[in-house]
C-alpha positions in Angstrom: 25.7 12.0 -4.2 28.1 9.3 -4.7 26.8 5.8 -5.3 27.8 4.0 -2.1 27.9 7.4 0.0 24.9 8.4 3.0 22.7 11.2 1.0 23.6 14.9 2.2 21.2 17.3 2.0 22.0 21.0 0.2 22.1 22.3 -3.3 25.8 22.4 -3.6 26.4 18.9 -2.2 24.1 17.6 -4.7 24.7 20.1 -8.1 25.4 17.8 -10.4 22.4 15.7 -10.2 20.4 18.7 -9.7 22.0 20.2 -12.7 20.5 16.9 -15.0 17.5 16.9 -13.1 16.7 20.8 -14.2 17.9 19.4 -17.6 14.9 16.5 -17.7 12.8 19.2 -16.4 13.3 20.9 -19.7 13.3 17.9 -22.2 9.5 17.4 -20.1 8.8 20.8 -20.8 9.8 20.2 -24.3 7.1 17.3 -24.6 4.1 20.3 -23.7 5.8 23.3 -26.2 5.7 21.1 -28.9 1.6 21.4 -29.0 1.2 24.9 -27.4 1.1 27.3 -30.9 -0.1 24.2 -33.1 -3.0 22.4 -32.3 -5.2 24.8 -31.4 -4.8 26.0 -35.2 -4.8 22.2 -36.2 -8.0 21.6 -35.3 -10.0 24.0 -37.5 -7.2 23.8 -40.4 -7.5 20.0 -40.8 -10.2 18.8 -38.6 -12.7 21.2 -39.2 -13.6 22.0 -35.4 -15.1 25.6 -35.2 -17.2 24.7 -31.7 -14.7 25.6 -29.0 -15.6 23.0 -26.4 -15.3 20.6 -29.0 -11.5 22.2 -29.6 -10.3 22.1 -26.1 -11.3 18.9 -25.8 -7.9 18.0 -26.0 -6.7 20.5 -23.4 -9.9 18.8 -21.2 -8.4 15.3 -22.0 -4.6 16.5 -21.1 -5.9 18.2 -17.6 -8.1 15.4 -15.7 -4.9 12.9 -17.2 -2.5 14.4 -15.6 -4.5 15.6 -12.2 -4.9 11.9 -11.6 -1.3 11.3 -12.2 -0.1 13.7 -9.9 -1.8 12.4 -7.4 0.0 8.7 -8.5 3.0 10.0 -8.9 3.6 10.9 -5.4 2.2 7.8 -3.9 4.2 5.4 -6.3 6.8 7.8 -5.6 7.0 7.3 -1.6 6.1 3.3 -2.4 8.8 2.3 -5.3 11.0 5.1 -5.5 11.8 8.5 -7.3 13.4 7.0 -10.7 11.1 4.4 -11.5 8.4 6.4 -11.9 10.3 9.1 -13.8 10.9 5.8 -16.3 7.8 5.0 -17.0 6.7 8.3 -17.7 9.1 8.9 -20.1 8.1 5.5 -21.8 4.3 6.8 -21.8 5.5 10.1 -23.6 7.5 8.1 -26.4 4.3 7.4 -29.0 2.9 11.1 -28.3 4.5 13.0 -31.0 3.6 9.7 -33.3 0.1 10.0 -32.7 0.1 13.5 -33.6 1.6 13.5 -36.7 -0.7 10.4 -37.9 -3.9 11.1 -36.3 -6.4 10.9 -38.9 -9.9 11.7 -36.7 -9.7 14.3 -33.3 -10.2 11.5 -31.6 -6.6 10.7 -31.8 -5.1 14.3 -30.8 -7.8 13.3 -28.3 -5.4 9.8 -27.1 -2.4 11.7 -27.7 -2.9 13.9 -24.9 -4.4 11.5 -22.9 -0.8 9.8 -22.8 0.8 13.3 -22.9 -1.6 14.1 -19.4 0.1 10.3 -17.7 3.7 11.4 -18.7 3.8 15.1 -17.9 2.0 14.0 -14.4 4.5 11.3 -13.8 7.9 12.8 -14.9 7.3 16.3 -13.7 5.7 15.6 -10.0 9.0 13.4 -10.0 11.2 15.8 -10.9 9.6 18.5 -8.3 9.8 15.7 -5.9 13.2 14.8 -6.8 14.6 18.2 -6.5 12.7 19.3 -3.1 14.4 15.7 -2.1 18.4 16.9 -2.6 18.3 20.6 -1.7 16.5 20.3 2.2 14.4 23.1 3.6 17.0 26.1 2.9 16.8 26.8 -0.3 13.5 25.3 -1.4 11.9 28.0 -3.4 15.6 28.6 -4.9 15.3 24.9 -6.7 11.7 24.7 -7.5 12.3 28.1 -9.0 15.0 26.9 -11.5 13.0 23.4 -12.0 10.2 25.4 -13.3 12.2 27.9 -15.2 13.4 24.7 -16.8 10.4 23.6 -18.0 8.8 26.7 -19.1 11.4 27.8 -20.8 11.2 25.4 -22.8 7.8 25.2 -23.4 8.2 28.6 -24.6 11.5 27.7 -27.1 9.5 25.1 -28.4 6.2 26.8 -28.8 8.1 29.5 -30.8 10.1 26.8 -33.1 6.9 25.4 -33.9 5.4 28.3 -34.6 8.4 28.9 -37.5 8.0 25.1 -38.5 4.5 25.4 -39.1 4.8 28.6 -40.9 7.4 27.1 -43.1 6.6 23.3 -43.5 3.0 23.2 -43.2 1.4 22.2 -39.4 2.3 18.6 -39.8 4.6 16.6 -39.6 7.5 19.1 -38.9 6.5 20.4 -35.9 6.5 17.4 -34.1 9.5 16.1 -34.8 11.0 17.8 -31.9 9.1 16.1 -29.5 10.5 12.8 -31.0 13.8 14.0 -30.2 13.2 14.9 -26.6 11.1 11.9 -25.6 14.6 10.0 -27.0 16.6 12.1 -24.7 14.6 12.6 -21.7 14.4 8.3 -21.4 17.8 7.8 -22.1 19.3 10.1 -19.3 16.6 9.2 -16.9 17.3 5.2 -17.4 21.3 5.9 -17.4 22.5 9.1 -15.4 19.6 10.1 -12.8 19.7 8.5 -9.3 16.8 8.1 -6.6 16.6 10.4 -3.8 14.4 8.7 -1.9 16.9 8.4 0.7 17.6 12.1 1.2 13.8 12.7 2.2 14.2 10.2 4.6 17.0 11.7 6.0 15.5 14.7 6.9 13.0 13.1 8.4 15.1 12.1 10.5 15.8 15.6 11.6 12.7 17.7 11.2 12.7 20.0 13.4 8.5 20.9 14.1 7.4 24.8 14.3 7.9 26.8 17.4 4.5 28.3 16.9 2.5 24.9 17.5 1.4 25.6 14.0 1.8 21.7 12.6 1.8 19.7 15.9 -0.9 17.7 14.5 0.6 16.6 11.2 2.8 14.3 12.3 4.8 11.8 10.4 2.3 8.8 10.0 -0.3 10.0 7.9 -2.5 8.0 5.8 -3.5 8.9 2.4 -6.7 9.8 3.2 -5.6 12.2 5.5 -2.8 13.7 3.7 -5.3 14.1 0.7 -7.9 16.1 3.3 -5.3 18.4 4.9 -3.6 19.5 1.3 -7.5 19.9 -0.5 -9.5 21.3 2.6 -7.9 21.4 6.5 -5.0 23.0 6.5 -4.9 26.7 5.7 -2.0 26.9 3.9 -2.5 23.9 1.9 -5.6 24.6 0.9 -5.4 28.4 0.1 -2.3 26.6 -2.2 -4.4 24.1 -4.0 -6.8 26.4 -4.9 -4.5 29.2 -6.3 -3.0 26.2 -8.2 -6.0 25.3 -9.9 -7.1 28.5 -10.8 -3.4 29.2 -12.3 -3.7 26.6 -14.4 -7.3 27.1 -15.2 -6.1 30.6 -16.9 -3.4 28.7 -18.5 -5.4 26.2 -20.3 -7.3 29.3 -21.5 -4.2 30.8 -22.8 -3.2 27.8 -24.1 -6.4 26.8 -26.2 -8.1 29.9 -27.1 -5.2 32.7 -26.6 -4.1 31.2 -30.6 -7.7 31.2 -31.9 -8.0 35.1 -30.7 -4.9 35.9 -32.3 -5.8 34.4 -35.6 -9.3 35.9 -35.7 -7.5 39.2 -35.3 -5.4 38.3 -38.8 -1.7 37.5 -36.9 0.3 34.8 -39.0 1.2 31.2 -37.6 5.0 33.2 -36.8 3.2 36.0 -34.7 1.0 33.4 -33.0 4.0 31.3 -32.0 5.9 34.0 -30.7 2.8 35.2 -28.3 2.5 31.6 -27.3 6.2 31.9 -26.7 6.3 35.3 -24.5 4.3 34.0 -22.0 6.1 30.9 -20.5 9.5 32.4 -21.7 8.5 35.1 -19.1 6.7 32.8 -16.6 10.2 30.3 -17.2 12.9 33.2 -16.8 11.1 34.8 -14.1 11.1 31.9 -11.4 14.8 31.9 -11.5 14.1 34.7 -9.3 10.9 34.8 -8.0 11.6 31.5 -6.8 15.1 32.7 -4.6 12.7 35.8 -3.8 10.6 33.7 -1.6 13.3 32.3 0.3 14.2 35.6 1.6 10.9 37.1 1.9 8.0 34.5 2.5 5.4 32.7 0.0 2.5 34.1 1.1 2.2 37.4 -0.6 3.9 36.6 -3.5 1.2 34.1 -4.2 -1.1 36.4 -3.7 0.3 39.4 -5.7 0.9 37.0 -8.2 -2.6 35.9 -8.9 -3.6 39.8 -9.5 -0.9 40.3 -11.8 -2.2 37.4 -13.7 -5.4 38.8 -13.3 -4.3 42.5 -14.7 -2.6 40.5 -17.8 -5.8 38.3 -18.6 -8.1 41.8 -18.4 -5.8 43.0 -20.9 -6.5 40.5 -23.1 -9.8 40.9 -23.0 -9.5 44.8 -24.2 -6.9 44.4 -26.8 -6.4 44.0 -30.6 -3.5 44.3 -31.3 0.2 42.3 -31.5 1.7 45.0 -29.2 -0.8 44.9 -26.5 -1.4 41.6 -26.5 2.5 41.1 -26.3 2.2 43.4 -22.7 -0.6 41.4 -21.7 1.5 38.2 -22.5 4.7 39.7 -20.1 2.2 40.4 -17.5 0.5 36.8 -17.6 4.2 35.2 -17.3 5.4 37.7 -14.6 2.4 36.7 -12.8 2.8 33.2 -13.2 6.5 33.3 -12.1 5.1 34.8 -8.9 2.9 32.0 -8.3 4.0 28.7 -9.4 7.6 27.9 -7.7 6.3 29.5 -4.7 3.3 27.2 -4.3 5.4 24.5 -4.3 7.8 25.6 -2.2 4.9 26.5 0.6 3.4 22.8 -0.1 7.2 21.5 1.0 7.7 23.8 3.9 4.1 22.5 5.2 4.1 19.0 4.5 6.5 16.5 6.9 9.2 14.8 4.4 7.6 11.4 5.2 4.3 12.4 3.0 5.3 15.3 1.6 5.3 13.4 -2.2 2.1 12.5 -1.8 1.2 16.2 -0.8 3.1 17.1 -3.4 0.7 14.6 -5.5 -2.5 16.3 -4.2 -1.2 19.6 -4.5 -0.4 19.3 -8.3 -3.7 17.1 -8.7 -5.6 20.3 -8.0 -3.4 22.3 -9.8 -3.5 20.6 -13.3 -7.1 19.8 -12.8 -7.9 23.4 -13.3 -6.5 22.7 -16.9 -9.8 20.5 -17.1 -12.1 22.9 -15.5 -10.3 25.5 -17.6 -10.8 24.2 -20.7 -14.5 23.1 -20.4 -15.2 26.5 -18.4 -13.5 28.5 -21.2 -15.4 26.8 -24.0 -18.5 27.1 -22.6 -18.6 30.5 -22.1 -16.8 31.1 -25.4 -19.5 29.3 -26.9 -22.1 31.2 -25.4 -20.5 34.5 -24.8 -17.6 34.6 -27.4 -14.1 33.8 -26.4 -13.3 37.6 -24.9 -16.2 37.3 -22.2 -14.1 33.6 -21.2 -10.7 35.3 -21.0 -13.2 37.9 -18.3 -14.5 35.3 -16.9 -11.3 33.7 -15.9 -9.9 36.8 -15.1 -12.1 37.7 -12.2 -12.0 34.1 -10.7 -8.1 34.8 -10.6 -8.1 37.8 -8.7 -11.0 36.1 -6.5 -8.4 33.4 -5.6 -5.8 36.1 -5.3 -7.8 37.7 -2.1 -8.7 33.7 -0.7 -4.9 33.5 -0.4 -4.3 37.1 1.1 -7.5 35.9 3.4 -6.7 32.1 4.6 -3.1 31.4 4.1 -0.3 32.2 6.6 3.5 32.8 6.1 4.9 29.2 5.7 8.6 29.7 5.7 10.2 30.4 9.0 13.8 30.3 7.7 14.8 33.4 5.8 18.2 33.3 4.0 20.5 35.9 5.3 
């Protein structure tokens, strides 16, 4: 969109800020990779942490920060605009990397992701929001697909550098000096080259068009927050069944993301091996939703959210039985594939639900649910790893996967009525 021009609605009218938009994406993604192979290794190397709720206290802190923000982000988004937010995110994420190189006590990795749980919350809701904003109803699961390839991929790139950094510099400082770099870059193209596109979601509000099946006639467009925060949680079927999946998603990711390295190194992998198993799974999860997310605009959400969840399922039980690089590497593809499945989908059945004049703060509710099962995750998988050992946690969130799985198969219905020809 041309400064000065009306807003048109499509992917192709709007590529090229959809093209730096998907770039940000990955500079946000960027922020996450940069801890993903590293701290969970940090925090028994140099803070002597061998209780694992006490190590995924960070993950815990990171979750129920950015669940809140979520939920922010798309309210500040609808009140002040797109950009804005998208700022100050990226002004919250610039003393993260700092604080992990200097923390001298837990308590600081602790802080750190406490700011890392405001920025990822702020600039990736905004991002999603952004995006769902320039492309219209069309091709919705096409751009949240290559939004979250974006940022997975690079969570995956930058969980494997690390993982080569750490190997051959030691697990500070090194490591961390990429996020530096991409909290630099991320605020400098969000401040000077990114545009709001607040206008193009009141445009099509202007021409929604309601279902023919009488499906949504009572979510119209002047919803307060309350109720937008009741029909996404609990009232609306396909809302619901999607903030539940979400949560559970993410609840198996914060176990991969805080125990999956403490498994692998109990097994006798090196810091490079560990890195690239961190790697395999977004980089799978990243590249996949480039088509799973173009998939769903041809063939409906619904059972790829479902099928998804017991793929994810399948990989996480294969965790559980394995002991070796190999297997754990299948069991790795298999999580990502899964995840692929799920997460562009989800939010592309959240936009084809919600009415474009609260459909950020859906959005924000949605993704509140979602990254809170990062919280629950974490102090769920500790627990149980505590009590149990860590392979009766990766179980354990296994079967609550493939239980969320069959709630979606149950409850949800088709929400896209538009199939691409």
């Amino acid at each position: 969109m041309r400064v000065g021009r009306p807003p048109v609605l499509g992917l192709r009218a709007n590529v090229a800020q959809f093209s730096l938009l998907v770039a940000v994406n990955a500079l946000v993604g960027g922020m996450l990779g940069q801890e993903r192979t590293v701290l969970p290794l940090l925090a028994e190397a140099e803070f002597g942490l061998r209780a694992y709720t006490a190590t995924l206290t960070y993950i815990l802190a990171f979750g129920l920060a950015k669940a809140v923000t979520n939920y922010l982000a798309g309210t500040w988004s609808d009140r002040y605009g797109r950009k804005p937010v998208l700022i100050v995110g990226w002004l919250v994420a610039v003393p993260v990397p700092l604080l992990l190189i200097w923390a001298p006590t837990w308590t600081w990795i602790v802080v750190a992701n406490v700011l890392l749980g405001v920025s990822q919350g702020l600039t990736w809701s905004t991002t999603v929001i952004m995006k769902i904003d320039l492309v219209g109803p069309a091709r919705r699961g096409t751009a949240m697909g290559m939004n979250e390839a974006a940022g997975y991929v690079a969570v995956a790139a930058t969980a494997l550098a690390t993982g080569y950094l750490a190997e051959a510099y030691g697990l500070r400082p090194a490591p961390f000096f990429l996020g530096i770099a991409f909290a630099g870059l991320g605020l400098g193209l969000s401040t000077l080259v990114v545009r709001e596109t607040r206008g193009h979601a009141h445009l099509e509000a202007t021409t929604h068009v309601a279902r023919d099946d009488g499906r949504h006639d009572h979510l119209h467009d002047a919803l307060t927050d309350r109720q937008v925060f009741v029909q996404t949680s609990f009232r609306e079927p396909a809302l619901s069944s999607a903030s539940q999946a979400g949560l559970v998603n993410n609840l198996n990711d914060g176990l991969a993301w805080g125990l999956f390295p403490v498994l692998f190194a109990a097994a006798g992998l090196s810091i490079a091996r560990i890195g690239m198993l961190a790697a395999l799974y977004p980089a799978v999860w990243g590249v996949g939703q480039l088509l799973t997310g173009a998939l769903s605009d041809r063939w409906g959400r619904k059972w790829f959210i479902a099928a998804g969840m017991w793929v994810q399922a399948v990989g996480l039980a294969l965790v559980a039985v394995s002991d070796s690089f190999g297997w754990w590497a299948v069991a790795a593809a298999l999580l990502g594939a899964g995840t692929a499945m799920v997460y562009p989908t989800l939010l592309a059945a959240v936009g084809d639900v919600a009415h474009p004049a609260w459909r950020a703060r859906s959005v924000g509710v949605y993704r509140l649910w979602r990254d809170g099962g990062f919280a629950v995750g974490a102090l769920l998988a500790g627990v149980v790893a505590d009590l149990l050992g860590v392979r009766a946690a990766v179980w354990t969130v296994a079967v609550l996967t493939a239980v969320s799985g069959l709630v979606v198969a149950v409850r949800m219905y088709e929400t896209h009525r538009r199939p691409v020809a």
